[in-house]
C-alpha positions in Angstrom: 6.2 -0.3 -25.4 4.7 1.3 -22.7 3.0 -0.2 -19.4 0.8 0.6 -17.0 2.3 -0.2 -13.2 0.8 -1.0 -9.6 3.7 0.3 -8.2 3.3 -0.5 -4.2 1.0 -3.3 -3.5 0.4 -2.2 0.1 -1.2 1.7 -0.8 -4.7 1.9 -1.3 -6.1 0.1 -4.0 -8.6 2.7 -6.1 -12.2 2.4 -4.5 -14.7 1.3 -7.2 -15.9 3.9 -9.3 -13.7 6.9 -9.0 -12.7 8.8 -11.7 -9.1 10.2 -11.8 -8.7 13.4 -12.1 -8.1 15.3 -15.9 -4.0 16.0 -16.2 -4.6 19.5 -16.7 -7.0 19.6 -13.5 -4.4 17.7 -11.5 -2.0 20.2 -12.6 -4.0 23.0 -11.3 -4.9 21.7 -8.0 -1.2 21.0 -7.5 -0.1 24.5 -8.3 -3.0 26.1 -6.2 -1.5 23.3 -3.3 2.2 25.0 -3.4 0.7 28.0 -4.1 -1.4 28.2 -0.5 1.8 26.8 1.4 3.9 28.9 -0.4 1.4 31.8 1.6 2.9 30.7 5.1 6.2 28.9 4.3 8.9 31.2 2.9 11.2 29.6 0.4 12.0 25.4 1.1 10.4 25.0 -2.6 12.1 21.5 -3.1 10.4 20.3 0.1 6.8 21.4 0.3 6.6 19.7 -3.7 8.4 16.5 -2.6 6.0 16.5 0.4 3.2 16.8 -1.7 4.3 14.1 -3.7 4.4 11.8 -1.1 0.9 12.6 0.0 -0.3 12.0 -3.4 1.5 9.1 -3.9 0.3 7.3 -0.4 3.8 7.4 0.9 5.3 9.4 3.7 8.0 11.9 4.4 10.8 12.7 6.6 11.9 15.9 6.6 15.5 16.6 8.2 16.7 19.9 8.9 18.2 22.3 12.0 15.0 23.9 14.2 13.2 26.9 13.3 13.0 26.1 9.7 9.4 25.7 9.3 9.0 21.7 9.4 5.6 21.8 11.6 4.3 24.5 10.1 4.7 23.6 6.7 2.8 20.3 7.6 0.2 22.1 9.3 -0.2 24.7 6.6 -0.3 21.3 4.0 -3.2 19.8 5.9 -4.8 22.8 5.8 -5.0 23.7 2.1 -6.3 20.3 1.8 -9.1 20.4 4.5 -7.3 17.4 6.3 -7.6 16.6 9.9 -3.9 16.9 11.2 -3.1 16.0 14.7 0.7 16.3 16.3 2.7 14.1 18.2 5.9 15.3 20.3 8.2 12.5 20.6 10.4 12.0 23.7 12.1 9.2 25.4 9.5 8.8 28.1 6.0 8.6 25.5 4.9 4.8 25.8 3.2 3.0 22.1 -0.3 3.4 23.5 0.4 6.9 23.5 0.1 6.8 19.6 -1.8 4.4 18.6 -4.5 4.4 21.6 -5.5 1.9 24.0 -8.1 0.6 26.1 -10.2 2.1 29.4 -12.4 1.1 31.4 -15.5 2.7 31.2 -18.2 2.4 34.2 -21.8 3.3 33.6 -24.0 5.9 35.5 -24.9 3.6 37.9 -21.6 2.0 38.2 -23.4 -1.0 38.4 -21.8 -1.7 34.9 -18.1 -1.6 34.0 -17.0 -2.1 29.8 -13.8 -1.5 28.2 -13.8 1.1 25.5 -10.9 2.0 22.8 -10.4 5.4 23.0 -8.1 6.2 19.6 -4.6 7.9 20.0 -3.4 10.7 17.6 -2.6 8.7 15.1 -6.3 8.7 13.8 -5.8 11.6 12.1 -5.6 12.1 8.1 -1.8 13.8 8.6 0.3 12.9 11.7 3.0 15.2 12.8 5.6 13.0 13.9 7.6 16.0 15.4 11.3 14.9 16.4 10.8 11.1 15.5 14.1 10.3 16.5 13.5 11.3 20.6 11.9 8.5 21.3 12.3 5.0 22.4 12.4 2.0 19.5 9.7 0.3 21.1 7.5 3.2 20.7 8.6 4.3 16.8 7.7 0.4 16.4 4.4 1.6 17.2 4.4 3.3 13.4 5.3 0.3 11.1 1.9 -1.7 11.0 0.1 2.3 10.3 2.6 3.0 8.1 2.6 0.3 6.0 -0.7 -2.0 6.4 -3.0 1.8 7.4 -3.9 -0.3 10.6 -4.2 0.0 14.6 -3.8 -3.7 16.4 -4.7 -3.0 19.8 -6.5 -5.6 22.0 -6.7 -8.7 19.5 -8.6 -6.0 17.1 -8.0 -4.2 14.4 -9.0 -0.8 13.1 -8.5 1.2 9.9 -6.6 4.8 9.6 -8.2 7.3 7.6 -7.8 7.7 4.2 -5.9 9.5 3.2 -3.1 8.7 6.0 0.0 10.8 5.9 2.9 10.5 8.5 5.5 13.7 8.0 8.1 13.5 10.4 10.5 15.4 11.6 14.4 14.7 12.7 17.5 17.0 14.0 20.4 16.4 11.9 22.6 18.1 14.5 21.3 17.3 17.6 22.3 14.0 18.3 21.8 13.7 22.6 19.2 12.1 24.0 18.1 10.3 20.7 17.6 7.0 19.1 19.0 6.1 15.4 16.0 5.4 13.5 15.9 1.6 12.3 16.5 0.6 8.7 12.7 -1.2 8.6 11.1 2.3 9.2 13.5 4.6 7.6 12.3 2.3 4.3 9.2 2.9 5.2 9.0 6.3 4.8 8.4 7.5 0.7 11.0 10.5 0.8 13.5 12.1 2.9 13.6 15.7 2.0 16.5 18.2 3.5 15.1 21.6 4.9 17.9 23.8 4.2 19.2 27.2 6.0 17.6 30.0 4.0 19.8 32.7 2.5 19.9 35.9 3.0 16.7 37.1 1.1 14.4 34.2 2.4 15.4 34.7 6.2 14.5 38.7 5.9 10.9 37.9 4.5 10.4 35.1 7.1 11.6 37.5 10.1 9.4 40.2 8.4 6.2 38.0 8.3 7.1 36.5 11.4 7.6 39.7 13.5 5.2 42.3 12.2 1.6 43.4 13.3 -0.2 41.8 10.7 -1.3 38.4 11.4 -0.5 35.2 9.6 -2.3 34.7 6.3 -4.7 32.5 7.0 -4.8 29.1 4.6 -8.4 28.4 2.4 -8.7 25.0 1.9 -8.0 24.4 -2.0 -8.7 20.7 -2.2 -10.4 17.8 0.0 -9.9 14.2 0.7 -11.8 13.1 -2.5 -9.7 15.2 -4.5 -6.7 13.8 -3.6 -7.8 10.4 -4.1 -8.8 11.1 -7.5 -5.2 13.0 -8.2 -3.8 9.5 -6.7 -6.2 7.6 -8.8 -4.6 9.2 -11.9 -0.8 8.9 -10.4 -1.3 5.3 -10.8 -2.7 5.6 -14.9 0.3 7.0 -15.7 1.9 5.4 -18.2 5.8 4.3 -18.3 7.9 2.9 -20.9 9.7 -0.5 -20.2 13.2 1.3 -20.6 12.2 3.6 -17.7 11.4 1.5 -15.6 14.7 -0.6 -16.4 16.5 2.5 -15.5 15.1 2.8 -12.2 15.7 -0.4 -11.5 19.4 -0.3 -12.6 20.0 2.7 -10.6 19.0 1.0 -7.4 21.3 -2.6 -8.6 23.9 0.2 -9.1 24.0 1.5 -5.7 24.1 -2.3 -4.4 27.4 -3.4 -2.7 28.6 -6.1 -4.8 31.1 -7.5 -7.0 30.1 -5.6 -10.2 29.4 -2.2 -7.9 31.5 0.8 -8.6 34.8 1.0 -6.6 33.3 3.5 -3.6 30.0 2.2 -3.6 31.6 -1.4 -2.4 34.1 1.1 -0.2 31.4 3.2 1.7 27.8 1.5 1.5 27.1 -1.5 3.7 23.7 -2.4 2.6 21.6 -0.2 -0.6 18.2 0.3 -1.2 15.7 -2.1 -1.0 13.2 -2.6 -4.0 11.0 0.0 -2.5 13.3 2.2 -3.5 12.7 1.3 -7.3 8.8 1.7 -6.4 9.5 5.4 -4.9 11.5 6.2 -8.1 8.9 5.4 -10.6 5.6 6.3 -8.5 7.4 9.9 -7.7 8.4 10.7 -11.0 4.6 10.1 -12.2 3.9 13.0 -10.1 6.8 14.9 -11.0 5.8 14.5 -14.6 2.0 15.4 -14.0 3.2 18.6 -12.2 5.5 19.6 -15.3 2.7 19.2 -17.4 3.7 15.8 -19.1 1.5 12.4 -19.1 4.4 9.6 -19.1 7.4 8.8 -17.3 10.6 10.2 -18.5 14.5 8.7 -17.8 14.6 13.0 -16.0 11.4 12.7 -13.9 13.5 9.3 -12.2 16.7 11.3 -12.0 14.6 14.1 -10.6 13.7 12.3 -7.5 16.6 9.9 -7.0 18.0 12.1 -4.1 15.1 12.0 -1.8 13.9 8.8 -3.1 17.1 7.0 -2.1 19.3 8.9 0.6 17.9 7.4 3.6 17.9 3.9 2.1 21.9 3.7 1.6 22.8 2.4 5.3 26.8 3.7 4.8 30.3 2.0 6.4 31.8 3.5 9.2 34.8 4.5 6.9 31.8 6.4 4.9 31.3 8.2 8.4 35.2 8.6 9.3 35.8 10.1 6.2 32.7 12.5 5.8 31.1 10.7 2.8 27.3 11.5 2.5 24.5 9.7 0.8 23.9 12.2 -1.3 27.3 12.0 -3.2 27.4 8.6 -3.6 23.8 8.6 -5.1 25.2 11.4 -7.2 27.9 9.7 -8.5 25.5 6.9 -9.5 23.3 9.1 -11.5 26.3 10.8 -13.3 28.2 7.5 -14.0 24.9 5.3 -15.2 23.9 5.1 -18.8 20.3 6.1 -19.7 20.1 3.3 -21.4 20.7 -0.2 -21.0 
């Protein structure tokens, strides 16, 4: 039996009258996506798709990894290829929540005979926000992000305005690092769709980026390959993707697996403190629609959960500090999860 699911309530609902895109189109567009990142960002494969499926998904990404490694420029370069107004935010411990979202001024007229107040909009108005170094500033000021990230909404003033759509936060975070910054809380880290590691190049990679990076010819410049309406209409057909009910179960029961309980396996009650929350569930089946769509298939397979599961649930595992004393990461006790859980029920 298959079903067709509303995965996150709190994305945009399909405006009347749009037509998904064709699978085969959406496959296209996709490829030609990568394909015009790929022109700027050498290698980080894994990360420029799993930040395109967050975009098409309506979720958002955070992207971890050491400086230098492309993070900001593969977010500018995706913004780009889609014709998508991008604006960037530098976070440090001194920049206040108006500084985001906007605020109020006072605005006198020519004369001066007549004063008003006027919002004047902070970056955050923007189709992709570059959340650069999320982690720098204050918790007051990353609160500023929940009510856009999750409702697409400004409260400033008693009144509230509507973020463009699409809305896309990508942030970025030093893994190393660690002066001078704030832990990011559990309520946004949930909020964002996918975490997605930017790893160190090897040896190939790192020549082509120094080559392309130091040389006399100028950067390839991006052509926009999609718009706004075209990813709506890819997101449109995200959501008509069908799934079968024993999918779904597993997705589900590899999120109950990774819960600290009684029946939990013996180092998931040992190192993990709270799991993932049902968003995590939500992230599994809505990114493995577009994993799917991008290999070419129209239905959710058992693989196209597994192939997210990583990225989907890492930063939603808040680990013990015996998990920390003893140098156990997310990933492996995710991994563990995947290899010890039976496809079927």
């Amino acid at each position: 039996m298959y079903r067709v699911l509303a995965v996150d309530p709190a994305a945009p609902a399909r405006p009347e009258g749009l037509e998904p895109l064709e699978p085969e189109e959406f496959q296209r567009v996709a490829a030609e996506i990568e394909a015009a990142v790929g022109r700027v960002v050498v290698g980080q494969r894994e990360a420029v798709r799993g930040t395109l499926i967050c975009l098409l998904c309506g979720g958002h990404a955070l992207l971890e990894g050491v400086p230098g490694l492309g993070k900001t420029t593969m977010a500018r370069a995706l913004a780009a290829a889609l014709d998508l107004e991008a604006k960037r935010i530098q976070f440090t411990p001194d920049l206040m929540p108006a500084d985001i979202t906007g605020t109020n001024v006072l605005v006198q007229s020519a004369g001066g005979a007549e004063a008003r107040l006027r919002f004047e909009p902070g970056p955050i108005f923007a189709n992709v926000v570059i959340a650069d170094e999320i982690n720098r500033a204050a918790p007051r000021t990353q609160s500023a992000l929940l009510e856009a990230m999750q409702e697409r909404t400004v409260t400033s003033a008693n009144e509230t305005r509507r973020l463009p759509d699409p809305f896309f936060v990508l942030a970025t975070q030093n893994p190393v690092e660690m002066y001078g910054t704030y832990p990011l809380p559990e309520a946004e880290l949930d909020r964002f769709f996918l975490k997605l590691q930017f790893d160190y190049p090897p040896a190939a990679e790192l020549s082509a980026m120094v080559e392309r990076t130091t040389s006399e010819e100028a950067e390839p410049a991006i052509a926009a390959v999609a718009d706004a309406a075209a990813v709506a209409r890819m997101r449109a057909l995200v959501r008509a993707v069908p799934a079968a009910e024993h999918v779904i179960d597993y997705a589900s029961r590899l999120v109950l697996a990774l819960q600290p309980g009684p029946g939990a396996a013996e180092r998931v009650r040992r190192f993990v403190r709270l799991g993932p929350s049902p968003r995590g569930a939500q992230a599994l089946a809505l990114a493995g629609r577009v994993a799917a769509l991008m290999d070419g298939r129209y239905s959710l397979a058992v693989e196209d959960v597994r192939a997210v599961a990583l990225p989907a649930l890492r930063h939603r595992l808040t680990l013990t500090i015996d998990a920390e004393r003893q140098a156990v990461a997310a990933d492996e006790i995710v991994a563990e999860a995947l290899e010890s859980l039976p496809r079927e029920a």
